[in-house]
N, C-alpha and C positions, 0 to 999 in steps of 0.2 A: 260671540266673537267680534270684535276689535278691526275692522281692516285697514290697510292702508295702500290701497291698489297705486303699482306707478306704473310706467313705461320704461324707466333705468334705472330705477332705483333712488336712493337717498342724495339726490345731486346737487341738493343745494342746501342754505340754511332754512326754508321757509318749511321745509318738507321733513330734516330732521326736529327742528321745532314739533310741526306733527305728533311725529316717532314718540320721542319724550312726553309729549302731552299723551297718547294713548296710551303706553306706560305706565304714566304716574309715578315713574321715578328716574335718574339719569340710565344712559343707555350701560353703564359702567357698572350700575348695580342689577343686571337684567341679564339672565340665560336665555340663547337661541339655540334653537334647532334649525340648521342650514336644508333644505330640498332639493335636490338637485335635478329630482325624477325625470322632468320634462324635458331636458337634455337630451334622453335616451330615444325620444321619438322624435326629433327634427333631426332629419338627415343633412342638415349644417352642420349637427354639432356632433363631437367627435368626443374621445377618453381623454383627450389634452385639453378639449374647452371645459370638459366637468372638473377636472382638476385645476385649471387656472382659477374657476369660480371659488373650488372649496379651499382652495391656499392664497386666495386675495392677489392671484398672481396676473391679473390682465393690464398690462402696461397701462398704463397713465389714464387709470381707472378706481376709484374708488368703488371694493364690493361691499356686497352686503355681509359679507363676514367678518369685513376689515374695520368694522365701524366701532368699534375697542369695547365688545362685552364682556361682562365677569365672564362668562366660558359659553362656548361655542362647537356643539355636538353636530354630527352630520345623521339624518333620517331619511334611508330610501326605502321609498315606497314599495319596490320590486321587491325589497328583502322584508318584508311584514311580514306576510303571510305564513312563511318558512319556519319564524320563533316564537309567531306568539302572543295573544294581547297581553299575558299576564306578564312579559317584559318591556312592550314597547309603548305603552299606553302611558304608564307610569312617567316615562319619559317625556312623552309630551304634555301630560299635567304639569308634570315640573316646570316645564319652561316655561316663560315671560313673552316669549315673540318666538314664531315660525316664520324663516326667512324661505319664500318659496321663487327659483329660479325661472325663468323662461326656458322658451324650447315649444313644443308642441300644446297645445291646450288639452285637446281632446283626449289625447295620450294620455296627460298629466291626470285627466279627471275621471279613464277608466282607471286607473292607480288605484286614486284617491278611493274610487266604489269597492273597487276586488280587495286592498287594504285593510278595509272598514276606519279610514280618517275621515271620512268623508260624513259616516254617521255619528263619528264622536265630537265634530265640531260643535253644535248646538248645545253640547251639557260643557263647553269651553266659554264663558261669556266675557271673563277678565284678559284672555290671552288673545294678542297680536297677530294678526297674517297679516305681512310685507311682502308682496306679491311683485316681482318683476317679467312686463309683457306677460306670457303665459300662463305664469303665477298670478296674475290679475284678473286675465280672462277666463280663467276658469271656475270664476267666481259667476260668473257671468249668465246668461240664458243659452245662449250660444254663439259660437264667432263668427260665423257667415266663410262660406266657401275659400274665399281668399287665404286664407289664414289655416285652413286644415292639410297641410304638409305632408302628414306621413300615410295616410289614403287618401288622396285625392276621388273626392265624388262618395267619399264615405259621409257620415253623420258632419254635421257642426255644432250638438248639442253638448251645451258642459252642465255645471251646477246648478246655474239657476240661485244664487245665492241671492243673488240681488236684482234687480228687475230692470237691467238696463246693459247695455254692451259695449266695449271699450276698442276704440281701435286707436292699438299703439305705435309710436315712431312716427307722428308727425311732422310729417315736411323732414324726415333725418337726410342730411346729406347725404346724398348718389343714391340712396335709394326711390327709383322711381314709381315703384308703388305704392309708396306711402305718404305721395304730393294730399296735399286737402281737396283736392278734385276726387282722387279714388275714396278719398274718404266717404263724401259726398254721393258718388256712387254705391260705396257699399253699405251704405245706412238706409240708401234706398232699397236696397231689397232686405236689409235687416226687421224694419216695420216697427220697429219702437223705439223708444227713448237709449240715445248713446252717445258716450264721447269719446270724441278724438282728442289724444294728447300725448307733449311731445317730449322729451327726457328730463323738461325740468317739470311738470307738473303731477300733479298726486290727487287722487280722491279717497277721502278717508269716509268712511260708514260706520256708522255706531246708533245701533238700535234703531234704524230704518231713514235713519237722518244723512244726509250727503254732504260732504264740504269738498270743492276743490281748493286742493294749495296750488299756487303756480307762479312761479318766476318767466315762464315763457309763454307757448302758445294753446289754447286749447276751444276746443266750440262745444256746443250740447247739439245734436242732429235729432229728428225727429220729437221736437220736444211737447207736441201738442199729440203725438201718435196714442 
């Protein structure tokens, strides 16, 4: 599998450039399957912010659904288990890109196991995950305390897809927890290789290789760890 981990999503041209390039074809001729799962476990987010995501409807926001696909399905992870792989599997071969939302990681990535997405990704190697905040870190080894929402003092362990851990929403406006100071802090008790970055920046992975795209701010923490 393909990644393209961000922090907001597709917010500039350096990052859709990306998009296209993992692809390999315009985003016009490419099916996504939208996620919304992680939603469900950050108690932020409510039945009007999962629907504003999946109908591209958050005011003066470009989503990841809005970004003009041949066609655009929505795949929650809660309803797997109930129909079937012999109907929803199919569906996700189909598709070209998996648009996976934020919201809780840890949530996101019991889903992803109780599902079984989580063990079909590795027979996936042409297809896309566009990962926004949660959908990013849950590719991840684990997110560190900070970041686990919906048990506090439960696990921080996610995927483990990648060997390094991402803290997103650098320096975002009013939010004070996510200055590069906390950052800083929490890469020290994370113990390995991670980065902070901030709504314009993206890491794309492809077959154990890293590239950051970035129009704005970002660091590598722990990089000798």
């Amino acid at each position: 599998m393909k990644l393209l981990l961000t922090s907001g999503g597709i917010t500039n041209a350096s990052i859709r450039e990306a998009l296209v390039e993992l692809l390999g074809k315009p985003i016009e001729e490419s099916d996504a399957l939208f996620v919304p799962t992680a939603q469900w476990g950050q108690p932020a987010c409510s039945p009007q912010s999962v629907w504003r995501s999946t109908a591209a409807a958050w005011p003066g926001e470009q989503s990841l659904v809005g970004l003009g696909w041949k066609s655009v399905g929505v795949l929650e992870l809660t309803a797997l288990e109930s129909i079937g792989e012999d109907r929803w599997v199919p569906w996700v071969r189909d598709a070209d890109v998996l648009l996976v939302d934020g919201g809780e990681a840890v949530y996101l990535a019991r889903w992803m196991r109780r599902s079984g997405l989580a063990a079909l990704l590795p027979s996936l190697p042409d297809t896309v995950w566009v990962g926004v905040s949660a959908g990013s870190m849950v590719m991840t080894p684990r997110i560190g305390p900070e970041f686990v929402d919906q048990e506090p003092g439960g696990t921080d362990e996610t995927l483990g897809v990648v060997d390094f851990s991402i803290f997103p929403h650098l320096d975002y406006p009013g939010w004070t927890s996510n200055t590069t100071e906390a950052a800083h802090r929490w890469a020290a008790k994370i113990g390995h290789p991670a980065y902070a970055i901030d709504e314009q920046t993206a890491i794309a992975v492809v077959d154990g290789s890293i590239r950051v795209i970035s129009e704005g701010t970002w660091e590598l923490l722990n990089a000798e760890a």
